[in-house]
Backbone as CSV, one residue per row, in Angstrom:
resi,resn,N_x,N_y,N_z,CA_x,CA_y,CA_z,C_x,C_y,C_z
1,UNK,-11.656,-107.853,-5.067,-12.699,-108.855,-5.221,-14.073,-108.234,-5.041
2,UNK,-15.167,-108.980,-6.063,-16.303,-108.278,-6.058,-17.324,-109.035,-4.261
3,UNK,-16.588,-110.165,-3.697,-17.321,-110.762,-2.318,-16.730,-110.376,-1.361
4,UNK,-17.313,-109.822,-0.373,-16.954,-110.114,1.013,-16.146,-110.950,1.217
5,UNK,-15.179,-111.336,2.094,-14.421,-112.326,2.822,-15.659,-112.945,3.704
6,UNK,-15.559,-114.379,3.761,-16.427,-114.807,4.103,-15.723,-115.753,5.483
7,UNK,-16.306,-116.322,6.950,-15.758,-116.713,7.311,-15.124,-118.997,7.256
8,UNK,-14.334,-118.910,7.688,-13.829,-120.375,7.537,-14.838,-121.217,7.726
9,UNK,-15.209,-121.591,8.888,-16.056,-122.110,9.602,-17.168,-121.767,9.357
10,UNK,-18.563,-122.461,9.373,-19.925,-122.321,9.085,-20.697,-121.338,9.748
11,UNK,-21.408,-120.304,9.935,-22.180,-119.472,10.797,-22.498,-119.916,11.910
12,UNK,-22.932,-119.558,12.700,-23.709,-119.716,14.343,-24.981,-119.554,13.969
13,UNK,-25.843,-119.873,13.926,-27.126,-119.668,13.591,-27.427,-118.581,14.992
14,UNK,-27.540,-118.767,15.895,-27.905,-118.046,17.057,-26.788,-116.898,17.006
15,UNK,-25.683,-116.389,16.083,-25.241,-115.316,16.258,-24.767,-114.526,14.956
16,UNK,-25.368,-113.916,15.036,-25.799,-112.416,13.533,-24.189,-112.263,13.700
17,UNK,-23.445,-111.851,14.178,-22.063,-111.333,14.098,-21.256,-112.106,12.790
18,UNK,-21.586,-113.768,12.917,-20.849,-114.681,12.264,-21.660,-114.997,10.902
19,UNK,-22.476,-114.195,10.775,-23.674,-114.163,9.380,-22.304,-113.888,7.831
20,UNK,-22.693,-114.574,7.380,-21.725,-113.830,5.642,-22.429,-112.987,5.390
21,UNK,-22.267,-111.751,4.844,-22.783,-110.990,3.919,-22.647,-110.728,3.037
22,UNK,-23.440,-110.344,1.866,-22.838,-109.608,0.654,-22.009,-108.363,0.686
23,UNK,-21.350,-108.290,-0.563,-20.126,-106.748,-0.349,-20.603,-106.256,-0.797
24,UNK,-20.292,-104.799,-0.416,-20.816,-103.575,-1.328,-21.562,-103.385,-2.198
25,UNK,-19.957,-103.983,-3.165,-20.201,-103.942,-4.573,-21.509,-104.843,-5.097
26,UNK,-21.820,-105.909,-4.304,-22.740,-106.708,-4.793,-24.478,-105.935,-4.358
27,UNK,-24.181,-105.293,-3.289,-25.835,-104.763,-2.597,-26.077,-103.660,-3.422
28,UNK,-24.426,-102.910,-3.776,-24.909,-101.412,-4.419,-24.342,-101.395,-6.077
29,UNK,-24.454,-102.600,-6.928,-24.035,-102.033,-8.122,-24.163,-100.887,-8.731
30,UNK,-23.139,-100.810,-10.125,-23.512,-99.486,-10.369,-22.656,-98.588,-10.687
31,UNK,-23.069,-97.261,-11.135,-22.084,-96.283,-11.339,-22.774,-95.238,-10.359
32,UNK,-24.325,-95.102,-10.256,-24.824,-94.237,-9.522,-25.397,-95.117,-7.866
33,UNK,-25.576,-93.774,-7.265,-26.002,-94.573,-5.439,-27.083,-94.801,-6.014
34,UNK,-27.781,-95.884,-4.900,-29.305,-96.222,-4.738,-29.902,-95.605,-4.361
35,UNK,-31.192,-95.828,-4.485,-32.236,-95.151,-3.938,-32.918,-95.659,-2.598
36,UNK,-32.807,-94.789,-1.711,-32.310,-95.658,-0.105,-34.038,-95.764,0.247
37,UNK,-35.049,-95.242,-0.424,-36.431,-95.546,-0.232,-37.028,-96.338,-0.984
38,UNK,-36.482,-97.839,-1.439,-36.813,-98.559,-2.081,-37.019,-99.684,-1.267
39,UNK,-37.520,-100.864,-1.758,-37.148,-101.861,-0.940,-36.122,-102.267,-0.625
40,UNK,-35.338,-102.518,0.721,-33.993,-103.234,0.806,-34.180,-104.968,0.880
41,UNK,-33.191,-105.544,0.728,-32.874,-106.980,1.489,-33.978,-107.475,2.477
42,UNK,-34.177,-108.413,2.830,-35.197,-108.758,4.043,-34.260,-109.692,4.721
43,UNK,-33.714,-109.501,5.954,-33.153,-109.824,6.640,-33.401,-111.619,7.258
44,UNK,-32.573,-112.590,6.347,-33.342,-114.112,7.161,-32.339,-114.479,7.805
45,UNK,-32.478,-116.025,7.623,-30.958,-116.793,8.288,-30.920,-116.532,9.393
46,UNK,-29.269,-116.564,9.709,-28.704,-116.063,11.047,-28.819,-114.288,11.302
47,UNK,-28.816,-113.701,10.224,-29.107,-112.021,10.140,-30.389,-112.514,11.120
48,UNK,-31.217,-112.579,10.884,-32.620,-112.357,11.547,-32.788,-112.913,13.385
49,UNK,-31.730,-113.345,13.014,-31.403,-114.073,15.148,-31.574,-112.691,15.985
50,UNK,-31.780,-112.851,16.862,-31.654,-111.913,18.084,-30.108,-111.292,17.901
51,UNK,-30.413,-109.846,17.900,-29.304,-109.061,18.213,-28.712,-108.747,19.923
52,UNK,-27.617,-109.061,19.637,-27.033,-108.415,21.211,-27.405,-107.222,22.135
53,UNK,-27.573,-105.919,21.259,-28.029,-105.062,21.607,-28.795,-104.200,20.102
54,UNK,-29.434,-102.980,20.421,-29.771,-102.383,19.219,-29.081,-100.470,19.617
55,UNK,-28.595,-99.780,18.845,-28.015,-98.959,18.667,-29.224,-98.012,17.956
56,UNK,-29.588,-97.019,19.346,-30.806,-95.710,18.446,-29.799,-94.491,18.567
57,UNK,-29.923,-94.231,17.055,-28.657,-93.366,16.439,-29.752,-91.708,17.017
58,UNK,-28.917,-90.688,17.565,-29.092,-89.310,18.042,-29.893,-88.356,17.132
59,UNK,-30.857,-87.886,17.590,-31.134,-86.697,16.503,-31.938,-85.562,17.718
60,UNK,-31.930,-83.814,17.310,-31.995,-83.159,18.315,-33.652,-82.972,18.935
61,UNK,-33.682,-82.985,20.165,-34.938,-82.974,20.643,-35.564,-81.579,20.759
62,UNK,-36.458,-81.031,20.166,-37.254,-79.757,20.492,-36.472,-78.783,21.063
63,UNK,-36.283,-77.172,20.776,-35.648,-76.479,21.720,-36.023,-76.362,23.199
64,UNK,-37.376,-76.822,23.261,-38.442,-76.669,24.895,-38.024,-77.655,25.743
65,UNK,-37.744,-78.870,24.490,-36.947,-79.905,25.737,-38.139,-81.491,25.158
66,UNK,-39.069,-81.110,24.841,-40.099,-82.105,24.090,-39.353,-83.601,23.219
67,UNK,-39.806,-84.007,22.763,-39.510,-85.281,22.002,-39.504,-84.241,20.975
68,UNK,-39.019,-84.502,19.759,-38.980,-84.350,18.436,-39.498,-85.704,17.761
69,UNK,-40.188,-85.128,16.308,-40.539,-86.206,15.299,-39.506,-87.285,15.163
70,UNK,-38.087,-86.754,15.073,-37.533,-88.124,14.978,-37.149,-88.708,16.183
71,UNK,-36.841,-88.702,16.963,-36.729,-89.239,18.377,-38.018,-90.257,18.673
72,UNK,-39.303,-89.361,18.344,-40.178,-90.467,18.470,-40.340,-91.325,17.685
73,UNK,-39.710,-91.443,16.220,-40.346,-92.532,15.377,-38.737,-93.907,15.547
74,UNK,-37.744,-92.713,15.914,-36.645,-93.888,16.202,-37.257,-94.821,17.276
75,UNK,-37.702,-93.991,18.806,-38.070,-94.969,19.547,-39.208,-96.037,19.382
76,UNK,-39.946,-95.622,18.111,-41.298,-96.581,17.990,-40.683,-98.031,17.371
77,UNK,-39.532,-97.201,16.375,-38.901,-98.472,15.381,-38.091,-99.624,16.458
78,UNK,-37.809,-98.958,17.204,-37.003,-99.618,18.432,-37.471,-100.732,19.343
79,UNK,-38.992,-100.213,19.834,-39.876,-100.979,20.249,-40.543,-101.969,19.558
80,UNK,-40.856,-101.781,18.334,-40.855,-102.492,17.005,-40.059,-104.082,17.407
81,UNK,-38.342,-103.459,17.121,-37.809,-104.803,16.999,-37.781,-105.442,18.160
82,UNK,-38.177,-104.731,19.591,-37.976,-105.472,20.837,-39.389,-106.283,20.515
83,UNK,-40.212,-105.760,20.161,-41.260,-106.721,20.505,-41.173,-107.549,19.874
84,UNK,-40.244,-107.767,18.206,-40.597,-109.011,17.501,-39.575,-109.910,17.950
85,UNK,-38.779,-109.771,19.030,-37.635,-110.435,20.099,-36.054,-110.104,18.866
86,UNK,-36.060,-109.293,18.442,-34.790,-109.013,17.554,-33.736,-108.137,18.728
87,UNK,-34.170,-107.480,19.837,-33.554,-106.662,20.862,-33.980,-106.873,21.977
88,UNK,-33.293,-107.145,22.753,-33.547,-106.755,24.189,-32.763,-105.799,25.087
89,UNK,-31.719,-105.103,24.680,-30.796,-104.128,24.990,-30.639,-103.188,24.386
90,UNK,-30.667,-101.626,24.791,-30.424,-100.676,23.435,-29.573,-99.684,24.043
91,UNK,-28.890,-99.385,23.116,-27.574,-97.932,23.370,-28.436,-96.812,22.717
92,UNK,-28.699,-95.718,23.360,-29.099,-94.467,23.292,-27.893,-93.655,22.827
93,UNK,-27.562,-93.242,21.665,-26.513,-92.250,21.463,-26.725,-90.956,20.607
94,UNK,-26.314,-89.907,21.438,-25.990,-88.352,21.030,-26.040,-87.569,22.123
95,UNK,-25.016,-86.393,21.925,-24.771,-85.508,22.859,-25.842,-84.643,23.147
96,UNK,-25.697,-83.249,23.492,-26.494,-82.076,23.282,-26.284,-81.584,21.893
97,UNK,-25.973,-81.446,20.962,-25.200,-81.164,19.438,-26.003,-79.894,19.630
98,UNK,-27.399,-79.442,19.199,-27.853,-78.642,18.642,-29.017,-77.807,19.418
99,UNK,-28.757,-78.582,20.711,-29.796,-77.285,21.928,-28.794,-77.930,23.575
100,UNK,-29.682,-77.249,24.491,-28.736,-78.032,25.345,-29.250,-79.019,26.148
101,UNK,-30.347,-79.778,25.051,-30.742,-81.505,25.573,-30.141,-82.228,25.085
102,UNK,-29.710,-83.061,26.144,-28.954,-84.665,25.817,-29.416,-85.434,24.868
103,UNK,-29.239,-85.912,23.768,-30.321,-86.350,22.263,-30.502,-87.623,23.469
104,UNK,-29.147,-88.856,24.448,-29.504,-90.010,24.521,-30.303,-90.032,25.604
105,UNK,-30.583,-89.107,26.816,-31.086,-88.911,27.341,-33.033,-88.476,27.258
106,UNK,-32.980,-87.882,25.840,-34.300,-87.826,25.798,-34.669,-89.388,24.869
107,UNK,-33.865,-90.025,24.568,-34.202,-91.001,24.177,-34.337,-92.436,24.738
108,UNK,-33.739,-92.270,25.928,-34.110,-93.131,27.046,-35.424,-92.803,27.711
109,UNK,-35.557,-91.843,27.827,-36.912,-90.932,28.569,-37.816,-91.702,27.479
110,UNK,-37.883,-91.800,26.325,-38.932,-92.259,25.283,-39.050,-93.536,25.239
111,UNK,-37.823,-94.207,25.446,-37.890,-95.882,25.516,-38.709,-96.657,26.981
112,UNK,-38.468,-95.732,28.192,-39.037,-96.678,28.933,-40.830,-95.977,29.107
113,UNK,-40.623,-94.629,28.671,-42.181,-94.169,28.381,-42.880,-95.255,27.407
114,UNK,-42.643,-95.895,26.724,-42.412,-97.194,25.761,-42.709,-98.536,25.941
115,UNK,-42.597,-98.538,27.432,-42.330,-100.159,27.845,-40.953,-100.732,28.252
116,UNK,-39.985,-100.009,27.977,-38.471,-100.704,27.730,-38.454,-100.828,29.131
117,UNK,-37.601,-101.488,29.705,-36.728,-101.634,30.935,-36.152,-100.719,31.108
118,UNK,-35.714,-99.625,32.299,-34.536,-98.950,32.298,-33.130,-99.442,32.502
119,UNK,-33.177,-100.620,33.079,-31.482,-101.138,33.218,-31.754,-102.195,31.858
120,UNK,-32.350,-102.147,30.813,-31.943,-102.762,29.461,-31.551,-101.276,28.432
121,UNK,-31.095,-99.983,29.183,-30.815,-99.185,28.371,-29.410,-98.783,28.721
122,UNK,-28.689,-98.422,27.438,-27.311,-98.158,27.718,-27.165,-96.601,27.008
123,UNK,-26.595,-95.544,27.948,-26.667,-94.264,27.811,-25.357,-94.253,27.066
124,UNK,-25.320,-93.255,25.604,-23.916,-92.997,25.265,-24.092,-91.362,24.892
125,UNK,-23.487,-90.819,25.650,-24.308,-89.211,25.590,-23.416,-88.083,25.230
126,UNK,-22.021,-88.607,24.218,-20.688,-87.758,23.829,-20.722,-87.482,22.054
127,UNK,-21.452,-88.127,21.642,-21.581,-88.838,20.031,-22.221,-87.300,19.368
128,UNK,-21.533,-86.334,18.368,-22.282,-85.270,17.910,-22.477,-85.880,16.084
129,UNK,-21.684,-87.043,15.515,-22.207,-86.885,14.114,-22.638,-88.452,14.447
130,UNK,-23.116,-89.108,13.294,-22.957,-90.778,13.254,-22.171,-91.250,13.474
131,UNK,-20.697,-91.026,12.825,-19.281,-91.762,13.161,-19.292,-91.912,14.379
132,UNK,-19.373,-90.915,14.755,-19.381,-90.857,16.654,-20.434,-91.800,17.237
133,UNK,-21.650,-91.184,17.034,-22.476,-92.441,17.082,-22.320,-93.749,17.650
134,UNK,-21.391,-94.630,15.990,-20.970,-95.937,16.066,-19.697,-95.835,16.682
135,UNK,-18.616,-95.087,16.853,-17.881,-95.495,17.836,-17.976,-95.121,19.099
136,UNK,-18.492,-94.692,19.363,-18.439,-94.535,21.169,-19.924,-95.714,21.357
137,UNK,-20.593,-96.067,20.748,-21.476,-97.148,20.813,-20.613,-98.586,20.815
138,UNK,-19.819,-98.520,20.172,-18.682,-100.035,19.893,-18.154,-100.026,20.653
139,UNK,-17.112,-99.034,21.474,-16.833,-99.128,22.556,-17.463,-99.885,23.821
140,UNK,-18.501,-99.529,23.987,-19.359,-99.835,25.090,-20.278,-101.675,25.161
141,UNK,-20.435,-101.780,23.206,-20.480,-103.433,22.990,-19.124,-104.009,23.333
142,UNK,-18.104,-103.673,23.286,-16.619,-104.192,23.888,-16.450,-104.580,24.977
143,UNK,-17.408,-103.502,25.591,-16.581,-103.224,27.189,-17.442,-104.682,27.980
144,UNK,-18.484,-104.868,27.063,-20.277,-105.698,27.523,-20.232,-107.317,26.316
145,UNK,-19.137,-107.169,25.665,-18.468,-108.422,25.024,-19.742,-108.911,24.036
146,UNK,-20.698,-107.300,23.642,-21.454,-107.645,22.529,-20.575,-107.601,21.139
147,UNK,-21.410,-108.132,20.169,-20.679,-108.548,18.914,-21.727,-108.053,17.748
148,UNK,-23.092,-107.733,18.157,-24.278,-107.380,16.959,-24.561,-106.743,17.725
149,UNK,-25.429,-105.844,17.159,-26.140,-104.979,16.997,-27.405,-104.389,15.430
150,UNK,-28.655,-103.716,16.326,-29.335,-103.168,15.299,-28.802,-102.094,14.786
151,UNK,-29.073,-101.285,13.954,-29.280,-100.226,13.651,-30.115,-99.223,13.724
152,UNK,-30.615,-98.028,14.404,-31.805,-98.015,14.067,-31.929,-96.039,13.901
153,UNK,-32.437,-95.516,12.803,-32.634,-94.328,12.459,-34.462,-94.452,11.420
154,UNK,-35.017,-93.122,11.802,-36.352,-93.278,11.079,-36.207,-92.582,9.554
155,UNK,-34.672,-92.813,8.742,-34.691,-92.332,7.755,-33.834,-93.075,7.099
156,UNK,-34.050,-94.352,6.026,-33.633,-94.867,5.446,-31.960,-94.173,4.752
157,UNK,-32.848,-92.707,4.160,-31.736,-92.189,3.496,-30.365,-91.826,4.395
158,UNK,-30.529,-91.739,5.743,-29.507,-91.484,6.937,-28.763,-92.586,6.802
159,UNK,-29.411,-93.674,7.160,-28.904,-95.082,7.298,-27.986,-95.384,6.116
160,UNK,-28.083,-95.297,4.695,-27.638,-95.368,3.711,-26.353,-94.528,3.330
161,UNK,-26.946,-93.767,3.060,-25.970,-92.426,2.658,-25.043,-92.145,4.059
162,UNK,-25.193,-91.827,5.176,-24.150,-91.908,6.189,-23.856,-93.120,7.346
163,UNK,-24.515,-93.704,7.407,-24.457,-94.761,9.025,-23.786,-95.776,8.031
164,UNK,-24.254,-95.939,7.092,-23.316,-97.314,6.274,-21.547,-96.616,6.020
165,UNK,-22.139,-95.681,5.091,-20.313,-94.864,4.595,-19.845,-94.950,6.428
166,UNK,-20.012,-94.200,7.558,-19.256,-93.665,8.763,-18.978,-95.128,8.986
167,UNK,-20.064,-96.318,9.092,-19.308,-97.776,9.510,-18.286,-98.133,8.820
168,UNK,-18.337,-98.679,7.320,-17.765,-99.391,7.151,-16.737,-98.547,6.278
169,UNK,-16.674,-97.528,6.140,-15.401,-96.677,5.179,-14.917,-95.448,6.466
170,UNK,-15.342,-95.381,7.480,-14.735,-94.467,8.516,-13.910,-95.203,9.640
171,UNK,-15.426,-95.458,10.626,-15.035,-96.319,12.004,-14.219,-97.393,11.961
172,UNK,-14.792,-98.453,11.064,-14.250,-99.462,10.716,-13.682,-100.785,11.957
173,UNK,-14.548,-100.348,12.860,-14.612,-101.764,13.520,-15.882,-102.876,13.723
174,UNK,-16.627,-102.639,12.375,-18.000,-103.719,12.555,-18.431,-103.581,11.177
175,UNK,-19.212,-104.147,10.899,-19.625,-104.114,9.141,-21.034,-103.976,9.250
176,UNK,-21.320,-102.961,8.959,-22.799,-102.166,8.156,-23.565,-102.769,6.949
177,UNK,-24.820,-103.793,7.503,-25.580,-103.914,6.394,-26.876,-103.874,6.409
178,UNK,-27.806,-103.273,5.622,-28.920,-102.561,5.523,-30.056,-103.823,5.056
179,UNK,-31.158,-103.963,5.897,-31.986,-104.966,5.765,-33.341,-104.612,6.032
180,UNK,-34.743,-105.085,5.723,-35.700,-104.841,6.079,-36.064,-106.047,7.233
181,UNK,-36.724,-105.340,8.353,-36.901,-106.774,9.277,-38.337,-107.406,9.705
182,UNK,-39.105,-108.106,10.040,-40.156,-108.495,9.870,-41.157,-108.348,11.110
183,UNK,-41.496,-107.254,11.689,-41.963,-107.221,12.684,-43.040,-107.551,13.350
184,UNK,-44.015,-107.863,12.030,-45.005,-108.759,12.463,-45.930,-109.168,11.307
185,UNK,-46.224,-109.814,11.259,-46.766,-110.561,9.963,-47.000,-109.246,8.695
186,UNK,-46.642,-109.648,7.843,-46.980,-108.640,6.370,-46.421,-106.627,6.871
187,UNK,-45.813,-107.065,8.191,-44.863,-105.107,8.218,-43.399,-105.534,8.358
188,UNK,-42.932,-104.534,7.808,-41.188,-104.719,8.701,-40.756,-103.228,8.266
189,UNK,-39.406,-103.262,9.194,-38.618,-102.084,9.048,-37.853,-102.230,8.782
190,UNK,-37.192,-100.908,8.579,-35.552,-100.495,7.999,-34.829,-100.487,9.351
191,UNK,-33.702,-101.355,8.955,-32.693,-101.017,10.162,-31.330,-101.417,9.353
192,UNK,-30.379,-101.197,10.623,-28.831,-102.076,9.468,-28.560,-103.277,10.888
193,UNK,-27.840,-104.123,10.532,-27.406,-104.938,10.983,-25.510,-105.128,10.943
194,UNK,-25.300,-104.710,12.207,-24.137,-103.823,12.475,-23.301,-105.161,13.178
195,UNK,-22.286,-105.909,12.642,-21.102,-106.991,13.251,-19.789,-106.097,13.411
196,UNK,-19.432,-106.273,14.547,-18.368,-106.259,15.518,-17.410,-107.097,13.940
197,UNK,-15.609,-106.507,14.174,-14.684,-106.933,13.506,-13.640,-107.501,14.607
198,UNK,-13.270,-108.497,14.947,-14.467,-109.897,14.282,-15.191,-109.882,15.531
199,UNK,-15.992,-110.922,15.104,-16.500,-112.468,14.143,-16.435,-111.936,12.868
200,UNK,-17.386,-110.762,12.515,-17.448,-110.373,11.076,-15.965,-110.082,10.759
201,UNK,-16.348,-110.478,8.881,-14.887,-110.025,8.101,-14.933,-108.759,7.727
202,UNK,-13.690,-108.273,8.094,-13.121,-106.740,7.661,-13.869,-106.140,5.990
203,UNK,-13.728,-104.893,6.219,-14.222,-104.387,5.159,-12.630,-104.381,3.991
204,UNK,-12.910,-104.493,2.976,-12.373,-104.206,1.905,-12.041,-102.883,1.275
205,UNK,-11.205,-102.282,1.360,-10.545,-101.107,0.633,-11.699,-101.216,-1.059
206,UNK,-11.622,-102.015,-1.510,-12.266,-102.072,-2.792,-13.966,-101.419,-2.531
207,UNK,-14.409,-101.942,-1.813,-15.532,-101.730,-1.146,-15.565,-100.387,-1.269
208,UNK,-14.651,-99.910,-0.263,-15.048,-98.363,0.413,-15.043,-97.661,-1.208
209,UNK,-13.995,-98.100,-2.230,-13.399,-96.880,-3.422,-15.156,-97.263,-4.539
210,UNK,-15.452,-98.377,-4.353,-16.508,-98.397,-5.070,-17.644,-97.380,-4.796
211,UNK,-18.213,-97.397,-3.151,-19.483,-96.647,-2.469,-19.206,-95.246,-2.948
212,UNK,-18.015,-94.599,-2.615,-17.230,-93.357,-2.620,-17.913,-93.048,-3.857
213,UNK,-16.829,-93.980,-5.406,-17.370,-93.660,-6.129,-18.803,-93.190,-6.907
214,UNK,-19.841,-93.721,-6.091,-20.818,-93.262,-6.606,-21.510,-92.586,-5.677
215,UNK,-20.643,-91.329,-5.266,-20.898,-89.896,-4.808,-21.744,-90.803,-3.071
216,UNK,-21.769,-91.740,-2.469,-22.539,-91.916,-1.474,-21.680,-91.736,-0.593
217,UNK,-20.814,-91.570,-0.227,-19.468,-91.064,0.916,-19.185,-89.982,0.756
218,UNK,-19.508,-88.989,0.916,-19.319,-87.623,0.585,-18.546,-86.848,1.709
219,UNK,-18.479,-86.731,2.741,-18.083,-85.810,4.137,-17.647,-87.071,4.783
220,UNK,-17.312,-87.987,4.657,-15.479,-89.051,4.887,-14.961,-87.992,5.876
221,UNK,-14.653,-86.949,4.961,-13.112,-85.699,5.440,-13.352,-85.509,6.698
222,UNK,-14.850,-84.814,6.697,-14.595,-84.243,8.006,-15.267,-84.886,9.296
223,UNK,-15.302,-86.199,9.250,-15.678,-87.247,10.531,-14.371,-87.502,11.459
224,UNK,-14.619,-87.501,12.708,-13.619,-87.476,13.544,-12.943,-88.944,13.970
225,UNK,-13.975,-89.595,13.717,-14.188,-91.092,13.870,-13.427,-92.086,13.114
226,UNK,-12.677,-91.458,11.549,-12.245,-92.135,10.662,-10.938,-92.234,10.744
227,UNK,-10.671,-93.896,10.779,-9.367,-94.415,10.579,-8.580,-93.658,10.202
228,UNK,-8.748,-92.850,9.486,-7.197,-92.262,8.741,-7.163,-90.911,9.064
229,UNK,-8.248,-90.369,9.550,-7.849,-88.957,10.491,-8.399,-89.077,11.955
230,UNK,-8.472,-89.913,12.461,-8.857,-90.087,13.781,-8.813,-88.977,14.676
231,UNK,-9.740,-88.122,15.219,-10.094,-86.611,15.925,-10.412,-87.153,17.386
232,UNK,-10.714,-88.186,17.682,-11.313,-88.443,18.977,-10.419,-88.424,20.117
């Protein structure tokens, strides 16, 4: 089927988890991927409710130990949606991957340099690709009986090309969808809007063979995170 499974019962307005979305096939027609620096979707409805928590995806901090460019523009986007009341909780995730600083650790260091609360931050500090990322992040909405979540990376094309493929054709316990959000009159950002399985409906096999097909799932194989070779 070219729709999403949609659920029985009418949405929650107050909860993004129970939002319908469009499928795949419908956001990404086509034979070729999109172009992930275009305009996306603008996030209304129940999508646009307060998220449970928001999820700032890992990237490596300076060899000196400094913030890096992306660390800081994730945490600005972050602060972004707290202030337009879309977050009030955020999961910090990535290991040391590529020096020997903690990515979630310097990214907590940036959030409450920020304004954030420190006990509104949730450390996930094992995560070396995205897959990882979103599951050791889902874990921890489980353990805390969240159901949404943001998304949040300062590169559209990340978000697209991998944080969508690792959700919804790897991890496969929440459904990945890519929205612009409104942060304050005439700006908004890129984020995805990430439902827990369930409330949200399961992804579709059809789904995943469509994205694949047009070359946007590329390194599937070697994620540790994915259903069908599970490494973790």
């Amino acid at each position: 089927p070219d729709t999403a499974p949609q659920p029985d019962t009418a949405p929650d307005p107050t909860d993004p988890a129970s939002c319908p979305v469009p499928s795949l096939q419908e956001l990404y027609p086509g034979p070729l991927p999109p172009f992930p620096y275009g305009p996306w979707p603008r996030a209304e409805g129940c999508v646009a409710a307060p998220h449970d928590t928001a999820i700032v995806l890992g990237c490596p901090s300076n060899e000196d130990g400094t913030p890096s460019r992306c660390q800081i523009q994730r945490a600005l986007i972050a602060v972004d949606l707290h202030e337009a009341g879309l977050a009030s909780r955020f999961i910090v995730s990535g290991a040391a991957v590529h020096n020997a600083h903690v990515e979630a650790h310097a990214l907590r260091a940036l959030l409450v340099a920020y304004g954030i609360a420190d006990d509104a931050i949730v450390d996930e500090p094992r995560a070396e690709h995205t897959d990882e990322n979103l599951y050791y992040s889902t874990l921890l909405m489980q353990e805390r009986g969240w159901t949404s979540a943001l998304v949040i990376s300062e590169d559209p094309g990340h978000l697209m090309m991998t944080a969508l493929c690792d959700s919804n054709c790897c991890v496969d316990r929440g459904r990945l969808t890519l929205y612009e959000w409104e942060v304050e009159p005439g700006r908004t950002v890129k984020a995805g809007h990430y439902a827990l399985i369930p409330p949200s409906q399961p992804n579709l096999d059809p789904e995943c063979t469509h994205i694949t097909g047009q070359v946007m799932c590329i390194n599937l194989g070697s994620r540790k995170a994915c259903k069908d070779d599970f490494r973790l």
